[in-house]
C-alpha positions in Angstrom: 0.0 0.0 0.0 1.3 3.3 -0.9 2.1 6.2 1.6 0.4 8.6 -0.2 -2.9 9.7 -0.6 -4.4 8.2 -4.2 -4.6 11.5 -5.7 -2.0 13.8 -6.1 -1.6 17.2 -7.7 0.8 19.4 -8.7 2.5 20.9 -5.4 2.3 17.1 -4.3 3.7 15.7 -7.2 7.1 18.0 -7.2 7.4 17.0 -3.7 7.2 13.4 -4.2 9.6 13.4 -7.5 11.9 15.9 -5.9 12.0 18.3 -8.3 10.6 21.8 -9.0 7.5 23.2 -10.4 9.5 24.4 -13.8 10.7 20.9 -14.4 7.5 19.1 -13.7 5.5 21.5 -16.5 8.1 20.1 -18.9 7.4 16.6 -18.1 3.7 16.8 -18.3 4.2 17.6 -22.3 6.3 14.7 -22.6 4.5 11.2 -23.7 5.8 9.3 -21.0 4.3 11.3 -18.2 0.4 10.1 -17.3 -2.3 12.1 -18.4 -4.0 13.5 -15.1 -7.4 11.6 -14.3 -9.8 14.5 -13.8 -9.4 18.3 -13.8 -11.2 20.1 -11.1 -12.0 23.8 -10.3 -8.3 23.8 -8.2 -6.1 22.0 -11.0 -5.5 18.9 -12.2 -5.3 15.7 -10.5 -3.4 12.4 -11.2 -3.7 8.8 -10.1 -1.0 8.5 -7.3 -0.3 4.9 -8.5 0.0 6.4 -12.5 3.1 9.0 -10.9 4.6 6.0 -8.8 4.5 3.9 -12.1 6.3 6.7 -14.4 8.5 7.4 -11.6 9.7 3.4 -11.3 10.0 3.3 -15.2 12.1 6.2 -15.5 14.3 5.7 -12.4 13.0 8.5 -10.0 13.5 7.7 -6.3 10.4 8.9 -4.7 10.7 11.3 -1.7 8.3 11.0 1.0 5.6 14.1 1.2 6.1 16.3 4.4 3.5 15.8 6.9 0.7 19.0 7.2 
């Protein structure tokens, strides 16, 4: 079971994949990246288990999300 909650969106996302809000824009264009699963009034919103899966394929070491 995964530490994180099954939705994530963007501030999430840069915290889990350790990286900043710049670099994660230019991964969403990229094919490889998953296609978020809804788009609310807020922002988008992916599956947490689609960002674990692209980050295991491309080699990312996931970083745990600071507790609120």
């Amino acid at each position: 079971m995964s530490d994180y909650p099954p939705v994530v969106a963007m501030a999430e996302m840069t915290s889990m994949l350790g990286i900043s809000r710049s670099r994660l824009v230019q991964l969403l264009v990229t094919s490889e990246f998953p296609n978020p699963i809804a788009t609310l009034t807020v922002g988008r919103i992916w599956s947490t288990k689609d960002v674990e899966a692209y980050a295991q394929q491309t080699g990312r070491t996931l970083q745990p999300l600071p507790v609120r």
